[in-house]
C-alpha atoms as one frame of an Amber mdcrd trajectory, in Angstrom:
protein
 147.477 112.270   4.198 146.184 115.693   4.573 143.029 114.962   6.255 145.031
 114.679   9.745 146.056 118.465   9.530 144.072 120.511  12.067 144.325 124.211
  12.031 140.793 124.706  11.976 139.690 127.531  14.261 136.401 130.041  14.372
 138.126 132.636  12.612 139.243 131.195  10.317 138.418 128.144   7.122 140.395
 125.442   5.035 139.211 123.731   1.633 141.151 120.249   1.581 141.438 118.746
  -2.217 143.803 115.709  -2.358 147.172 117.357  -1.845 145.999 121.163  -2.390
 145.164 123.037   0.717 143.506 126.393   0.818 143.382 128.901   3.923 140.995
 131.933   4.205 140.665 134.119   7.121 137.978 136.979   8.350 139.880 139.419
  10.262 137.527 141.886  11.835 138.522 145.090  12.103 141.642 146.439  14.452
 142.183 142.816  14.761 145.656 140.932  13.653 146.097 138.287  11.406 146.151
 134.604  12.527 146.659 132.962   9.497 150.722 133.137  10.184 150.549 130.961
  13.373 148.191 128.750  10.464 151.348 128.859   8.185 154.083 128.052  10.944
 151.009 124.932  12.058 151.496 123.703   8.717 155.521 123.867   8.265 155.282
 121.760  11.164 153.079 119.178  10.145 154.952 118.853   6.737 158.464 118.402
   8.609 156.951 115.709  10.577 155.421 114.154   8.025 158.492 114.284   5.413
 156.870 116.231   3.628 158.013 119.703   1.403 156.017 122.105   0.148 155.790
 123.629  -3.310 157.083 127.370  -2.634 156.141 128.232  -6.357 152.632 127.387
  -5.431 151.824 128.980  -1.869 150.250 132.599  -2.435 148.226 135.241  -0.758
 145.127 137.037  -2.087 143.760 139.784  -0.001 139.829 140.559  -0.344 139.061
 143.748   0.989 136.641 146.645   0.059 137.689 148.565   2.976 139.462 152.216
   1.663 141.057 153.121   4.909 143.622 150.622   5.720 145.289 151.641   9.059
 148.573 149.546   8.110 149.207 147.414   5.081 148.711 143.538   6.629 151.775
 141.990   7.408 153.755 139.693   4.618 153.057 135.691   5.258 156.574 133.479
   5.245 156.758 130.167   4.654 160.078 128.543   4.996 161.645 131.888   5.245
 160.172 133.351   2.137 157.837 135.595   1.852 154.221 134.510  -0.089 153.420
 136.562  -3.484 150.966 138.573  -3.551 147.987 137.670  -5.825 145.121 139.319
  -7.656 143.084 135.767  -8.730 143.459 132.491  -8.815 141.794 129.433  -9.648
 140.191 126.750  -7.196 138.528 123.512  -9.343 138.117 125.105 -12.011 136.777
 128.532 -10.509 138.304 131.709 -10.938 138.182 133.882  -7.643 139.588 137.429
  -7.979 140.497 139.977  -4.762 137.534 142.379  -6.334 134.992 139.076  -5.975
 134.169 140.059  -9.310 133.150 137.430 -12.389 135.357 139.084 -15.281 137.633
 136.147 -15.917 135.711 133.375 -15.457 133.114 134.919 -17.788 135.998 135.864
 -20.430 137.681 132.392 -20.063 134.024 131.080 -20.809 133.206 133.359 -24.086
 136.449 132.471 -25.256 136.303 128.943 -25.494 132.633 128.828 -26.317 133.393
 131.092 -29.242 135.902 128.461 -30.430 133.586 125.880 -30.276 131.138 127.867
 -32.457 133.591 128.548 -35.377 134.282 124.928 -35.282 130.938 124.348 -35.982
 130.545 126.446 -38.389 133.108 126.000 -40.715 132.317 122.109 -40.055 128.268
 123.046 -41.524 129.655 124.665 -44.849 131.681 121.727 -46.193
Protein backbone atom coordinates (compact mmCIF):
# COMPACT_ATOMS: atom_id res chain seq x y z
CA UNK A 1 0.00 0.00 0.00
CA UNK A 2 2.85 2.29 0.40
CA UNK A 3 4.03 2.39 -3.05
CA UNK A 4 1.17 5.12 -3.87
CA UNK A 5 2.82 7.68 -1.39
CA UNK A 6 4.54 10.47 -3.33
CA UNK A 7 6.62 12.95 -1.52
CA UNK A 8 9.43 12.54 -3.67
CA UNK A 9 11.10 15.85 -4.53
CA UNK A 10 14.90 16.94 -5.73
CA UNK A 11 15.90 17.74 -2.38
CA UNK A 12 15.07 15.34 -0.91
CA UNK A 13 14.97 10.85 -0.92
CA UNK A 14 12.69 7.94 0.46
CA UNK A 15 13.73 4.12 0.91
CA UNK A 16 10.26 2.15 0.74
CA UNK A 17 10.53 -1.53 2.51
CA UNK A 18 7.07 -3.18 2.87
CA UNK A 19 5.50 -1.05 5.58
CA UNK A 20 8.84 0.85 6.77
CA UNK A 21 9.44 4.17 5.19
CA UNK A 22 12.61 6.14 5.48
CA UNK A 23 13.08 10.02 4.66
CA UNK A 24 16.51 11.77 4.20
CA UNK A 25 17.01 15.26 3.22
CA UNK A 26 20.19 17.51 1.93
CA UNK A 27 19.63 20.88 3.16
CA UNK A 28 22.22 23.19 1.72
CA UNK A 29 23.36 25.71 3.64
CA UNK A 30 21.12 28.91 4.97
CA UNK A 31 18.43 26.84 3.57
CA UNK A 32 15.23 25.48 5.76
CA UNK A 33 14.14 22.19 6.22
CA UNK A 34 11.45 20.56 3.98
CA UNK A 35 11.20 17.39 5.39
CA UNK A 36 8.19 18.80 7.83
CA UNK A 37 5.83 19.63 4.88
CA UNK A 38 7.21 15.59 4.02
CA UNK A 39 5.88 14.64 7.55
CA UNK A 40 2.45 16.64 7.43
CA UNK A 41 2.32 14.77 3.32
CA UNK A 42 2.45 11.64 5.08
CA UNK A 43 -0.13 12.21 8.16
CA UNK A 44 -2.29 12.86 5.36
CA UNK A 45 -1.93 9.98 3.34
CA UNK A 46 -2.21 7.67 6.47
CA UNK A 47 -5.65 9.42 7.56
CA UNK A 48 -6.93 8.76 4.19
CA UNK A 49 -5.86 5.58 3.97
CA UNK A 50 -7.00 4.39 7.65
CA UNK A 51 -4.02 4.07 8.45
CA UNK A 52 -1.91 4.99 12.06
CA UNK A 53 1.41 5.28 12.50
CA UNK A 54 3.76 3.75 15.04
CA UNK A 55 4.87 6.98 17.16
CA UNK A 56 7.41 4.68 19.09
CA UNK A 57 9.04 4.09 15.79
CA UNK A 58 9.28 7.56 13.84
CA UNK A 59 12.79 9.24 14.69
CA UNK A 60 15.22 11.81 13.49
CA UNK A 61 18.98 11.43 12.95
CA UNK A 62 20.85 14.48 12.00
CA UNK A 63 24.22 13.97 9.87
CA UNK A 64 26.22 16.90 9.96
CA UNK A 65 30.02 17.67 10.13
CA UNK A 66 29.38 21.26 9.97
CA UNK A 67 30.82 23.08 13.54
CA UNK A 68 29.06 26.34 13.11
CA UNK A 69 25.44 25.77 13.29
CA UNK A 70 23.67 29.19 12.90
CA UNK A 71 20.42 27.76 14.77
CA UNK A 72 19.78 24.29 16.05
CA UNK A 73 17.22 22.74 13.11
CA UNK A 74 13.83 22.88 14.05
CA UNK A 75 12.05 19.73 16.03
CA UNK A 76 9.88 17.40 13.43
CA UNK A 77 6.06 16.62 14.86
CA UNK A 78 4.14 14.03 13.88
CA UNK A 79 0.68 13.86 15.22
CA UNK A 80 1.51 16.56 17.61
CA UNK A 81 4.57 15.00 19.08
CA UNK A 82 7.69 15.82 18.64
CA UNK A 83 10.29 12.99 16.85
CA UNK A 84 13.34 11.74 19.20
CA UNK A 85 16.32 12.54 18.45
CA UNK A 86 18.70 9.71 17.37
CA UNK A 87 22.40 8.92 17.22
CA UNK A 88 22.07 5.38 14.91
CA UNK A 89 19.85 3.22 13.78
CA UNK A 90 19.47 0.27 11.80
CA UNK A 91 18.08 -0.06 8.09
CA UNK A 92 18.08 -4.09 6.81
CA UNK A 93 20.31 -5.04 8.80
CA UNK A 94 22.79 -1.94 8.50
CA UNK A 95 23.79 0.16 11.19
CA UNK A 96 24.00 3.95 10.12
CA UNK A 97 25.28 6.34 12.82
CA UNK A 98 25.01 10.53 12.67
CA UNK A 99 29.13 10.40 12.63
CA UNK A 100 28.79 7.97 9.24
CA UNK A 101 31.19 6.05 11.08
CA UNK A 102 31.43 1.89 11.04
CA UNK A 103 31.93 1.33 14.97
CA UNK A 104 28.77 -0.63 15.60
CA UNK A 105 28.28 -2.51 12.81
CA UNK A 106 31.90 -3.68 13.10
CA UNK A 107 31.40 -4.40 17.02
CA UNK A 108 27.97 -6.10 16.43
CA UNK A 109 30.03 -8.23 13.81
CA UNK A 110 33.18 -9.25 16.18
CA UNK A 111 30.78 -10.04 18.68
CA UNK A 112 28.83 -12.58 17.18
CA UNK A 113 31.65 -13.98 15.12
CA UNK A 114 33.55 -14.44 18.35
CA UNK A 115 30.62 -16.54 19.60
CA UNK A 116 30.63 -18.60 16.80
CA UNK A 117 34.36 -19.34 17.29
CA UNK A 118 34.11 -20.51 20.98
CA UNK A 119 31.39 -22.71 19.80
CA UNK A 120 33.65 -24.26 17.69
CA UNK A 121 36.08 -24.68 19.76
CA UNK A 122 34.85 -26.15 22.67
CA UNK A 123 32.80 -28.41 20.04
CA UNK A 124 36.77 -29.65 18.56
CA UNK A 125 37.98 -30.70 22.17
CA UNK A 126 35.26 -33.22 23.05
Amino acid sequence: MINDLKIASPRSSNGKYVDDLTISEIVPTREVSILQNKLDTIGDWTCTNNMKLNLQKCKEMIVSFRRDIERPPPILVVENSGLESIESHKVLGLTIQNNLKWDLDIIEIVTKASKRLHILRVLKRS
